[in-house]
C-alpha positions as CSV (number, residue, x, y, z in Angstrom):
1,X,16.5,-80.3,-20.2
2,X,13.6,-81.6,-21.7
3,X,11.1,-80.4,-24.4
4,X,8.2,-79.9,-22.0
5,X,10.1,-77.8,-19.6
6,X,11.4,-75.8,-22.3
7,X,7.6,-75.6,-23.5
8,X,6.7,-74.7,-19.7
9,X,9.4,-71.8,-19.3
10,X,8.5,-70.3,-22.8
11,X,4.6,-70.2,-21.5
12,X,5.4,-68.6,-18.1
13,X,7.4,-65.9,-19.8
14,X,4.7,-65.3,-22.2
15,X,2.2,-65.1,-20.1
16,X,4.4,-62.4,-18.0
17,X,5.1,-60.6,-21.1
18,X,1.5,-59.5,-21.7
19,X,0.5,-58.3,-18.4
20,X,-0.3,-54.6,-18.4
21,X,-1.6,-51.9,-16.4
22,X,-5.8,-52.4,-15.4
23,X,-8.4,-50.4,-15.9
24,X,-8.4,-49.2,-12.1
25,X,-4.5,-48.0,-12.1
26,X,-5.1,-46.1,-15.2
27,X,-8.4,-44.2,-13.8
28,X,-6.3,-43.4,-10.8
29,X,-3.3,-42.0,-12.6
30,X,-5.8,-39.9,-14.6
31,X,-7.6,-38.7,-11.9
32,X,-3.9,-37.3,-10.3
33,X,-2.9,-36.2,-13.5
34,X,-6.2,-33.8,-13.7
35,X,-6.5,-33.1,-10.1
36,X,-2.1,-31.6,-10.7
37,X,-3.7,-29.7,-13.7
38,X,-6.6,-28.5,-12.3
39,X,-3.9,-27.0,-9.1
40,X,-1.3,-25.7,-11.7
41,X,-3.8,-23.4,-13.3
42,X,-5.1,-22.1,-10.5
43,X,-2.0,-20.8,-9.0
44,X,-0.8,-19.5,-12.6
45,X,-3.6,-17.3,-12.4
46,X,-3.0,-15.4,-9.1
47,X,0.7,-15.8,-10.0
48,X,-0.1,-14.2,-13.3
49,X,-2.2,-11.5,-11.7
50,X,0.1,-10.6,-9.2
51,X,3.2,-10.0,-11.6
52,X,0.5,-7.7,-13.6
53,X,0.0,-5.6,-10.6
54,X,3.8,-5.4,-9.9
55,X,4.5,-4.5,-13.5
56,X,1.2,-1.4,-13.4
57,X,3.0,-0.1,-9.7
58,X,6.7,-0.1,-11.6
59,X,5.4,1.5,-14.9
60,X,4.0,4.5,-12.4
61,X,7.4,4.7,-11.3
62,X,8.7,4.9,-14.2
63,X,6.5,7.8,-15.7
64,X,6.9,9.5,-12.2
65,X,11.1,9.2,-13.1
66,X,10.5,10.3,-16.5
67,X,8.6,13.0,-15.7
68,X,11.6,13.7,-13.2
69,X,14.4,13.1,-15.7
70,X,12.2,15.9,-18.1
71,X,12.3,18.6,-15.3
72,X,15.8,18.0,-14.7
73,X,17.0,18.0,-18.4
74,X,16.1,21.3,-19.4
75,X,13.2,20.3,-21.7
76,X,11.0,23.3,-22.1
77,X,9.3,25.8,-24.2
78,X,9.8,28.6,-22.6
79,X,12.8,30.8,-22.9
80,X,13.9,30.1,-19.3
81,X,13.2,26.6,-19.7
82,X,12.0,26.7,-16.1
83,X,8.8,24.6,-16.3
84,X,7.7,21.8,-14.0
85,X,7.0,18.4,-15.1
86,X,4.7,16.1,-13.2
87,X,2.4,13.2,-12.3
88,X,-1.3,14.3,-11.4
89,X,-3.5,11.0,-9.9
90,X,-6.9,11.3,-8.8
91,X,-8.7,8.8,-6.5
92,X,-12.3,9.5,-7.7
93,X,-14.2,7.0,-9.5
94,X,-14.3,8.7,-12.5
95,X,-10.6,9.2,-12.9
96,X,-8.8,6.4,-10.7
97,X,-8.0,3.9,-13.7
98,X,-5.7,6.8,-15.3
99,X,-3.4,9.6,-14.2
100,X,-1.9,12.6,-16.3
101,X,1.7,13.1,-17.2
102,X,1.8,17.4,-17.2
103,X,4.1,20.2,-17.8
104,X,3.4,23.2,-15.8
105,X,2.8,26.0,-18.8
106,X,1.6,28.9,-16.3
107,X,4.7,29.1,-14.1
108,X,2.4,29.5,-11.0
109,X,4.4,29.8,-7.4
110,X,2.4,26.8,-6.3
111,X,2.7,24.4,-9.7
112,X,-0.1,22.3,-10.1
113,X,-1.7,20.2,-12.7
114,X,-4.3,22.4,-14.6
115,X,-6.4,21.1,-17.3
116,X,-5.1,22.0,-20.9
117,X,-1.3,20.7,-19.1
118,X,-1.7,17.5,-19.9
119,X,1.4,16.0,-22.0
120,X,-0.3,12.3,-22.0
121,X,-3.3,11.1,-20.3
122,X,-1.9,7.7,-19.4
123,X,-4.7,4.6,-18.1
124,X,-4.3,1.6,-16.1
125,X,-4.5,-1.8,-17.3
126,X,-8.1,-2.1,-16.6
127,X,-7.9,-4.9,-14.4
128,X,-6.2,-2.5,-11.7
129,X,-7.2,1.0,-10.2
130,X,-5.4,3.8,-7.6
131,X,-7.3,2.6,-4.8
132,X,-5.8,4.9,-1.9
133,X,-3.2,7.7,-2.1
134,X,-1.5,8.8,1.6
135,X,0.4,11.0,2.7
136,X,3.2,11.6,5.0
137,X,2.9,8.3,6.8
138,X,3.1,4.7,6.3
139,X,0.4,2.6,4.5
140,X,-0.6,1.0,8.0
141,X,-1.8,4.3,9.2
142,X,-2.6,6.2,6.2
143,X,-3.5,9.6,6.1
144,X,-5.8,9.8,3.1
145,X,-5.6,12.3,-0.3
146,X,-8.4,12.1,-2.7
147,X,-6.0,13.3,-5.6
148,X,-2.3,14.3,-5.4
149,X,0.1,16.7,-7.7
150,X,3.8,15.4,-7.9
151,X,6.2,18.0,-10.0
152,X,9.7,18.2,-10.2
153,X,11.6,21.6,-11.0
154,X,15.0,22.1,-11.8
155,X,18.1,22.3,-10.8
156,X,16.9,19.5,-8.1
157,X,15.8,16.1,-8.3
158,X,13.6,17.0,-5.5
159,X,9.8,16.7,-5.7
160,X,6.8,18.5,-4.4
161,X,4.1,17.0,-3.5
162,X,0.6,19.0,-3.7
163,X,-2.5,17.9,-2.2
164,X,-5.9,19.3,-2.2
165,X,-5.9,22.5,-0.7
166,X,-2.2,23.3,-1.6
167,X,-0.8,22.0,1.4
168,X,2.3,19.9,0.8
169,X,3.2,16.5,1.8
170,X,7.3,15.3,2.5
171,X,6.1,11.5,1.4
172,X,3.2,10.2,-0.1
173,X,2.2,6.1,-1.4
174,X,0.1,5.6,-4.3
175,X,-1.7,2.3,-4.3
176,X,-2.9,0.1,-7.3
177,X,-5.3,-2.8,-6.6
178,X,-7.0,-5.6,-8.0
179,X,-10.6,-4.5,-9.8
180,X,-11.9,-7.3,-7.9
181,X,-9.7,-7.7,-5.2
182,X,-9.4,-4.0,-3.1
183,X,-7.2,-6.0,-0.3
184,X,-4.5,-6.4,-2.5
185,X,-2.1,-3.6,-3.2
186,X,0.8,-2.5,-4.9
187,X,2.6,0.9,-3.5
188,X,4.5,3.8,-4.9
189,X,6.0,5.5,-2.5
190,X,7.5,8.7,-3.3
191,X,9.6,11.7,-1.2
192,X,10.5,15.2,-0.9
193,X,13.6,14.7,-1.7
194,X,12.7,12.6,-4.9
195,X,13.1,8.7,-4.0
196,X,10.9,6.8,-5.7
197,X,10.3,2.9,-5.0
198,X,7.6,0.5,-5.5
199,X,6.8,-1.7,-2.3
């Protein structure tokens, strides 16, 4: 081989050797690359917003077992120890970012939350509010409450639910929403016979 192939060969491969990417491919890869981001944090935030809502419908849940767990466990002041423990939520504007864990203190034959009862005053995140409480029905054809008195009483697990009036309900669904978004909806459902789910 001679010297001015060898001198040709070395030239073609260093010519090669410093191509790189042009101005164009690297504006298009940066528009994907922001156009990805742009989608990503989007759908984090109604991803993140909806985990919120799930995790304000089980923390009622929770309180509603506790409160449950408190009736059922002898915990009292009383020397009978017969006192109801309960969950009092109210749908009016005023109240509907908060409901009240209570302990019946009067011993009433129809327990209900009273004011002076309350044990905590619990709120809402305050991205969320109770934004429709039914009763005895499904959420489809909802039977409206503007407040609702859950208790539990020993020796049962079972619960009574008290609306306005003192009539009492056999099922009843709690729902939290969205501040800014009323169509959608975390429910507590809640029996009689003291199941408690979050749907």
């Amino acid at each position: 081989m001679s010297s001015a192939s060898l001198r040709s060969l070395y030239r073609g491969s260093k010519v090669a050797s410093h191509s790189g990417f042009t101005l164009l491919e690297v504006l298009i890869t940066l528009a994907i690359i922001s156009i990805l981001t742009v989608l990503v944090m989007v759908r984090y935030g109604s991803f993140n917003s909806a985990v919120l809502l799930k995790n304000q419908a089980f923390e009622l849940a929770l309180d509603l077992r506790e409160a449950q767990v408190y009736a059922i466990s002898v915990r009292g002041d009383g020397s009978e120890f017969r006192e109801e423990y309960g969950i009092y939520v109210n749908q009016d504007s005023s109240n509907n970012q908060q409901y009240i864990f209570w302990q019946d203190s009067q011993s009433a034959p129809v327990p209900a939350y009273n004011a002076g009862e309350e044990l905590a005053t619990i709120p809402l995140d305050n991205r969320f509010y109770i934004s429709e409480i039914c009763y005895d029905s499904d959420v489809s054809s909802c039977q409206s409450a503007s407040l609702l008195h859950i208790s539990f009483a020993r020796p049962n697990f079972d619960a009574t639910l008290r609306l306005p009036g003192g009539s009492e309900a056999s099922s009843a669904r709690i729902l939290i929403s969205p501040v800014d978004d009323p169509s959608i909806y975390r429910s507590v459902y809640i029996t009689s016979t003291g199941l408690i789910t979050v749907e």
